[in-house]
C-alpha positions in Angstrom: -83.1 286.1 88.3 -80.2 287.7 89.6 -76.4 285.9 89.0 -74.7 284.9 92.1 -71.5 283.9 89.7 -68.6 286.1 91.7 -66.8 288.7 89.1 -63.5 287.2 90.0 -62.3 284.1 91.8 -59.0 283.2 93.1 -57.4 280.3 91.6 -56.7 276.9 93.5 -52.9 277.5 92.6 -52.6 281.0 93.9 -54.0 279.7 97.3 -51.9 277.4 97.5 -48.7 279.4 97.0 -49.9 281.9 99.2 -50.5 279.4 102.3 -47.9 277.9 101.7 -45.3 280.9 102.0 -47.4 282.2 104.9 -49.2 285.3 102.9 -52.2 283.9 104.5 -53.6 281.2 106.4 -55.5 278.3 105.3 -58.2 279.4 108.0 -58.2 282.8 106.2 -59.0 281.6 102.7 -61.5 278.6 104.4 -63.7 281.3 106.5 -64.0 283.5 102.9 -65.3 280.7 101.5 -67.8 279.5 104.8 -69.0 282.8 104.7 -69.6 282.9 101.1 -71.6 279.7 101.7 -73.6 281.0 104.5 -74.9 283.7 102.5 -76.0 282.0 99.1 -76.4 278.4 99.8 -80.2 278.8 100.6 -80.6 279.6 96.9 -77.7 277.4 95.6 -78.4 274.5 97.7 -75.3 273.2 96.2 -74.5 270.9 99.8 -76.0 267.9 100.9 -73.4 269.0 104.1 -71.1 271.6 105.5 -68.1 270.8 107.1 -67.8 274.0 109.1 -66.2 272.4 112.0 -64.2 269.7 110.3 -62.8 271.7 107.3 -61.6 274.5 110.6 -59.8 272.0 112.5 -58.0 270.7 108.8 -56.9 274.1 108.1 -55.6 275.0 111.2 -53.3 271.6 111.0 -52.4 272.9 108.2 -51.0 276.2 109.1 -49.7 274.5 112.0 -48.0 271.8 109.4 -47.0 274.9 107.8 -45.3 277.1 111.1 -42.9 274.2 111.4 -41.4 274.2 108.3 -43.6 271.2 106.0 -44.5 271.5 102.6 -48.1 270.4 102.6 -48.6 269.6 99.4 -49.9 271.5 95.7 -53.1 271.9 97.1 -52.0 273.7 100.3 -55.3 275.5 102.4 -57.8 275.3 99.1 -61.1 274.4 99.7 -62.1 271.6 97.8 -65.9 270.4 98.0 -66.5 266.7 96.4 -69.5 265.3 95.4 -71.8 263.0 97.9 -71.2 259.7 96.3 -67.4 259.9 97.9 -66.7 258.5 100.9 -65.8 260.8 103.6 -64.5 259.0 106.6 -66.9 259.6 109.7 -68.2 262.1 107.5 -71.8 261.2 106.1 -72.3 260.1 102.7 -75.7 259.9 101.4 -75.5 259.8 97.4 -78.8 262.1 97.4 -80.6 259.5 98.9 -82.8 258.6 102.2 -81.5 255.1 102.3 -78.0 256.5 103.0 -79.1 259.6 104.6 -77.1 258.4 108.2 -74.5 256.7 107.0 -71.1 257.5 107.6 -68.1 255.1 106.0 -65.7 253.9 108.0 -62.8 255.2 105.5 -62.0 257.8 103.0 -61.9 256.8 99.2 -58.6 257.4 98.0 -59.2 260.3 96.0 -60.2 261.5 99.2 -57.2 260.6 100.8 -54.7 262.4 98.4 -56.5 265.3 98.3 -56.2 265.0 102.2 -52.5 264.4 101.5 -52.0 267.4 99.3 -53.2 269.9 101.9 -56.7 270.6 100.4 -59.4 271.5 103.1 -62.8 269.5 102.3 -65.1 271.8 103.2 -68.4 270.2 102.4 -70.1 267.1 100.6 -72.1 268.8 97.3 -75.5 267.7 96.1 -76.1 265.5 93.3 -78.9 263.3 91.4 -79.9 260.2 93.5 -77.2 257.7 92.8 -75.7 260.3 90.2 -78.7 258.9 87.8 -80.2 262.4 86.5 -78.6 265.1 84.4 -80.1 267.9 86.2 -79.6 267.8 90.0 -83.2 268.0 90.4 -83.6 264.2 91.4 -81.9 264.4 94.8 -83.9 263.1 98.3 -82.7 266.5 100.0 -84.5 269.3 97.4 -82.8 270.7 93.5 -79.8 272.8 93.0 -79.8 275.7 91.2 -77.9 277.2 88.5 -75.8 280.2 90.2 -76.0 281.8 86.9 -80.0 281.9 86.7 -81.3 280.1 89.9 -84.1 279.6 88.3 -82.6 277.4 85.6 -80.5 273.7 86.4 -77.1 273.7 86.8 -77.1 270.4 85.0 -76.2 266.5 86.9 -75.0 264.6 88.3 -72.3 266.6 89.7 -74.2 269.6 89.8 -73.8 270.6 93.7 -70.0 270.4 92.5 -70.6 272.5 89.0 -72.5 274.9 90.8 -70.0 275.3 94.0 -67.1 276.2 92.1 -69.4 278.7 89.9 -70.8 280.2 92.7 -67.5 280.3 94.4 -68.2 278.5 97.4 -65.1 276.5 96.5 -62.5 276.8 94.1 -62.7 273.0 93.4 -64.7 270.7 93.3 -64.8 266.7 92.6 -67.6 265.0 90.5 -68.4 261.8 89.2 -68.8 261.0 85.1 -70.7 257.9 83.8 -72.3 259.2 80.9 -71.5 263.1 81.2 -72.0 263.7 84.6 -68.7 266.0 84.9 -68.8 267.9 81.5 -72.5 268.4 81.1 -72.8 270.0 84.7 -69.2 272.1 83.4 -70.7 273.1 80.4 -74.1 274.4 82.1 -72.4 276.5 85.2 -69.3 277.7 82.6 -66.2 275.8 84.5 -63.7 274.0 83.8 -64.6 269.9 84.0 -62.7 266.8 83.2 -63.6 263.2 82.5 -60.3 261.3 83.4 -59.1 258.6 80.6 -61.0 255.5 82.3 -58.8 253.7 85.0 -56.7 257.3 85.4 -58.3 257.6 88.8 -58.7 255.4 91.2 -62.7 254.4 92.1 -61.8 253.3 95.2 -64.9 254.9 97.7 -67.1 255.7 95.0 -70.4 254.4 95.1 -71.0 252.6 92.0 -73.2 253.3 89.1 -72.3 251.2 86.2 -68.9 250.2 87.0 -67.5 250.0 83.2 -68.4 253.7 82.7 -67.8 255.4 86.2 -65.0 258.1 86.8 -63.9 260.8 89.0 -62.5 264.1 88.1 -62.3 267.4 88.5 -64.4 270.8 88.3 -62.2 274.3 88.5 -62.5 277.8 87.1 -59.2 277.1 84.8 -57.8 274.6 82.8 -54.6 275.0 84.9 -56.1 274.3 88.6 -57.8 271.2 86.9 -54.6 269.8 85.9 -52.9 270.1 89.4 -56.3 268.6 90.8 -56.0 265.8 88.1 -52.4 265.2 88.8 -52.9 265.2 93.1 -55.9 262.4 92.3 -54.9 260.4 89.6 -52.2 257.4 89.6 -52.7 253.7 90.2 -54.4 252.5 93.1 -54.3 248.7 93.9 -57.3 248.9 95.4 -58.8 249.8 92.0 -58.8 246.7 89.4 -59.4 248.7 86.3 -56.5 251.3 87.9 -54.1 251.8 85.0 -50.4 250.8 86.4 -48.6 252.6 84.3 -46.9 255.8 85.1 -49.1 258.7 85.7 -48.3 261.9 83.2 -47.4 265.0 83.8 -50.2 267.8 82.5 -48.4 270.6 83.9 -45.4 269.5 81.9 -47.3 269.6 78.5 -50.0 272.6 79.6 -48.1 275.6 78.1 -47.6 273.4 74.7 -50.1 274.4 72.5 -52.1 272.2 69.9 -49.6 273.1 66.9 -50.2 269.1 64.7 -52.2 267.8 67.1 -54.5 265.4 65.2 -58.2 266.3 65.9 -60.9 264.0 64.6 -64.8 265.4 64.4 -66.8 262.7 64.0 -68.8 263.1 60.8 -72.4 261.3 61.4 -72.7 263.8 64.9 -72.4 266.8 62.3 -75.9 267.3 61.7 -79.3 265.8 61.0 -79.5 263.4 64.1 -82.2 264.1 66.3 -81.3 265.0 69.6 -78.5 267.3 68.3 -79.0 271.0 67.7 -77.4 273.0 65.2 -76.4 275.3 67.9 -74.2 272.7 69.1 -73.0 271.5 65.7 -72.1 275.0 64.8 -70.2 275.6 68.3 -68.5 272.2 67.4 -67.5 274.0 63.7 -66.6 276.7 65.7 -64.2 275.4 67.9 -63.0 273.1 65.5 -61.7 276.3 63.4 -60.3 277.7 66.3 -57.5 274.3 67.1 -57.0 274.7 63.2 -56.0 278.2 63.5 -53.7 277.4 66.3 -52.0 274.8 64.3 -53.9 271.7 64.7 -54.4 269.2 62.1 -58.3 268.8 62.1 -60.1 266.3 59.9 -63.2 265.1 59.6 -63.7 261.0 60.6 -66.3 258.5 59.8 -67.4 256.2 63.1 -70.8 255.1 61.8 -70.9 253.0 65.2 -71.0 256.5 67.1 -75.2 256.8 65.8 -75.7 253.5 68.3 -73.5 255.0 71.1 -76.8 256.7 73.1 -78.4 253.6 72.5 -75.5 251.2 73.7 -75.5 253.3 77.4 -79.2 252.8 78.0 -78.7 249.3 78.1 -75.0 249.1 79.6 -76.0 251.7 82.7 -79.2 250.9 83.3 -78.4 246.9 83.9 -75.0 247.4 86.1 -77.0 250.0 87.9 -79.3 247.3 88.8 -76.4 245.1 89.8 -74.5 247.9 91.6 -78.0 249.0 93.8 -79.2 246.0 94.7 -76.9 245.8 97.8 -79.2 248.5 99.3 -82.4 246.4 99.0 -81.9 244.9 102.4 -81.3 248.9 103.8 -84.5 250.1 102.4 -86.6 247.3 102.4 -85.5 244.5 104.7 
């Protein structure tokens, strides 16, 4: 199968400084990006919906914003598409699944709202496993993604409509949803940039749940960079988040350029080889980039966690069990 993956893609921060110093508009960069849609989302399908009008009428506020002087904000005209399981006010959000397939919340989830308040354009709601339970995008109400590497392969899930946007470059961000690898699996498969936040670094807040003790939000990009600015513009408490860390958010951008000279680097002994369910493809990539911090400086040793064997098993009980708390609300929906 042929690679829809663009050569070259411009980078959420280079947008932004050119809408914001009037090189372009924000309705310039957001019809590139429609039109890329337009012609490869039939054999991406990474959208449950496009917001063709809505993500218009947001950029031109924000060249108008713009025109009289504002700053918008670090994330100034960039498309950003976020995953189905956020709530998008008066904007449908379905979670992949016919019991939600109509429904549109009444408010926005607040990392919709500070993307919204950084100057990003939403410009669609990506495609995901039913109630992000899946790891390959194929368990979704509305029909599979596919990998815009080899369409005929997964792009991996959850998050895979927002792995596969940002490959594809339908968007140069994207926002997914991690409870047991939902974010870095789908990363790893399309070649982006992912991040699972430190838990209670971003607010939940609009989210609809999965297993509450595991669930986060964070970012997909095509650079370590752009994820940084995303993950700074999203994360910071939220009151309306009880496991929302109060403390003061960090700065990434501040540390980004710092390299890994004696950062201590633990690689976890009994996940080196000879467990089932981990190839020695992966163990030697591990090796390998283990060698590579160590190179740059970084003190790398090897650890001993033998709790880490019962960790696969600990989330199949944990997930499964506050999914089945989380979903029941929907029985009435479906079945009442």
């Amino acid at each position: 199968m042929t690679s829809l993956v663009p050569t070259s893609s411009s980078s959420a921060q280079a947008i932004a400084e050119g809408v914001q110093s009037g090189e372009w508009s924000a309705l310039e960069i957001l019809e590139k990006y429609l039109e890329k849609i337009e012609q490869h989302e039939p054999q991406i399908h990474a959208f449950n919906t496009v917001l063709g009008d809505e993500a218009r009428a947001a950029a031109q506020e924000t060249d108008a914003r713009i025109a009289s002087g504002e700053n918008v904000g670090p994330l100034a005209g960039v498309p950003v598409a976020v995953k189905d399981n956020l709530c998008t006010k008066g904007i449908r959000t379905t979670a992949s699944s016919r019991i939600l397939e109509n429904w549109k919340p009444p408010y926005d989830a607040t990392v919709v709202r500070r993307l919204n308040e950084a100057g990003a354009t939403i410009i669609g709601k990506t495609n995901m496993d039913e109630f992000a339970m899946g790891s390959s995008t194929e368990n979704s109400a509305f029909g599979p993604t596919h990998n815009p590497h080899d369409p005929s392969r997964v792009p991996g899930g959850s998050s895979g409509g927002s792995a596969a946007a940002v490959a594809a470059g339908f968007s140069p961000i994207a926002i997914g949803s991690d409870t047991g690898g939902s974010i870095r699996q789908p990363a790893a498969l399309c070649g982006v940039v992912g991040v699972k936040p430190t838990y209670g670094g971003v607010s939940r807040y609009g989210l609809l749940a999965f297993a509450s003790s595991l669930d986060q939000v964070g970012p997909f990009a095509n650079s370590v960079r752009d994820a940084a600015i995303v993950h700074e513009v999203i994360g910071g408490y939220d009151p309306q988040d009880s496991t929302s860390i109060a403390d003061p958010f960090p700065s990434f951008l501040d540390t980004l350029d710092n390299g890994v000279e004696n950062l201590k680097v633990g690689v976890i002994g009994e996940l080196m080889g000879g467990i089932e369910g981990i190839s020695n493809e992966v163990v030697d990539k591990t090796r390998a980039a283990a060698e590579v911090l160590s190179d740059n400086g970084a003190k790398v040793e090897e650890v001993s966690i033998p709790a880490s064997l019962y960790c696969l098993s600990a989330y199949y009980l944990i997930a499964p069990a506050e999914a089945s708390s989380n979903l029941s609300r929907y029985d009435g929906v479906r079945y009442g």
